[in-house]
C-alpha positions as a printed NumPy array, in Angstrom:
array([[-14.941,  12.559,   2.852],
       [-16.4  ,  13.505,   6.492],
       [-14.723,  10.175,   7.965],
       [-12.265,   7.939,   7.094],
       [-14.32 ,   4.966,   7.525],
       [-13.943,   1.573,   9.037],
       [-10.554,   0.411,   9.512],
       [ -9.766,  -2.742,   7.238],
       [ -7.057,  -5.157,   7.768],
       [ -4.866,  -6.032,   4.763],
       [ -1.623,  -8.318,   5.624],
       [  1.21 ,  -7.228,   3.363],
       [  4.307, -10.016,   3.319],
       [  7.828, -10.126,   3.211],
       [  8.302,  -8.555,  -0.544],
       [  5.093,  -7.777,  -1.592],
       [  4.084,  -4.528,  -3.683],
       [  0.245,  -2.824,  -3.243],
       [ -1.479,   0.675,  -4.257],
       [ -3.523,   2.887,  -2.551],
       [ -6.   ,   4.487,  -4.36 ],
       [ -5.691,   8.27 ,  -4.629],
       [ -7.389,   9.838,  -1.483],
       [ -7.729,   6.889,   0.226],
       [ -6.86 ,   6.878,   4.152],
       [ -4.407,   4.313,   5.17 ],
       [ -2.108,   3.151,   7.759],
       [  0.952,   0.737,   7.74 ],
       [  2.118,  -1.181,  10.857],
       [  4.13 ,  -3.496,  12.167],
       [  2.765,  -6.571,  13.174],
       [  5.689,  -8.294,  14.042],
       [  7.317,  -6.717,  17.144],
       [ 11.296,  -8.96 ,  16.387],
       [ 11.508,  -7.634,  13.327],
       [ 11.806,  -4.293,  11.618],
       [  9.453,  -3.043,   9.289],
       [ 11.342,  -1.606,   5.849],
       [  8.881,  -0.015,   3.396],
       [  9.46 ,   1.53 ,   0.19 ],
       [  6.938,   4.355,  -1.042],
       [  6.56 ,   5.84 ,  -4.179],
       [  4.402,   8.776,  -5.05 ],
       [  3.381,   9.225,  -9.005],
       [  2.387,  13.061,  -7.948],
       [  4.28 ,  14.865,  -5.516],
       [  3.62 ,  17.127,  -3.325],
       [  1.317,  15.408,  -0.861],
       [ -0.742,  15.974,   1.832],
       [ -0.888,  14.276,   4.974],
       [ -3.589,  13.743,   7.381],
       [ -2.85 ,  12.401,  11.011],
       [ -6.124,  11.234,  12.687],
       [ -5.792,   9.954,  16.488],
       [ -8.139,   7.47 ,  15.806],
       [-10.439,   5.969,  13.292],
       [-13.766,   7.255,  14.36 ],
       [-12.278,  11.186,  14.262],
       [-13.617,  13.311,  11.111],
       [-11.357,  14.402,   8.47 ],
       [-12.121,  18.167,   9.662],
       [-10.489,  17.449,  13.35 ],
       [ -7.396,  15.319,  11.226],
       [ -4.226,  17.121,  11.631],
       [ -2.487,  18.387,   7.986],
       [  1.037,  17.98 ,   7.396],
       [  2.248,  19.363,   4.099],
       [  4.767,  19.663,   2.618],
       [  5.735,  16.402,   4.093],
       [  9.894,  16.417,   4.428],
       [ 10.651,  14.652,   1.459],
       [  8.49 ,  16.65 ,  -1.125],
       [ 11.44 ,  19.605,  -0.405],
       [ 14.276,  17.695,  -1.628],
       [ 12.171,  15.92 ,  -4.419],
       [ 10.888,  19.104,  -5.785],
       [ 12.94 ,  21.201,  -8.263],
       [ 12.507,  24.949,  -7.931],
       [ 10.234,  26.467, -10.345],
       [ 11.467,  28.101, -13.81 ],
       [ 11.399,  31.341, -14.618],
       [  9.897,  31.521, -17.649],
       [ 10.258,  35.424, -18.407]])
């Protein structure tokens, strides 16, 4: 993927569950500035990666890559030795 494409707007409510396609960009945010935003995420194949783009319009190559992102450490069991 070269960009991320055009933002779309999605409203999520007060307990609703939604999926994000594998590889997908995305972005979550707070709409509602007097009252907090609690969100739940759950990943079917850790470890990820995470991009951080400033904006929209940047290309994936200029996107900054954050991996492992904190939580994959304590998720993660060490590997086996198998020998």
């Amino acid at each position: 993927m070269k960009y991320p494409g055009q933002p779309q707007e999605i409203p999520v409510f007060q307990n609703s569950t939604f999926t994000i396609p594998v590889n997908d960009p995305h972005q979550v945010w707070n709409s509602d500035e007097h009252e907090d935003l609690q969100v739940i995420v759950v990943i079917s194949r850790p470890p990820i990666k995470v991009f951080f783009y400033d904006d929209w319009n940047m290309p994936h190559t200029a996107a900054k890559l954050q991996f492992p992102i904190f939580w994959d450490e304590e998720c993660l069991t060490a590997p086996k030795d198998e020998l």
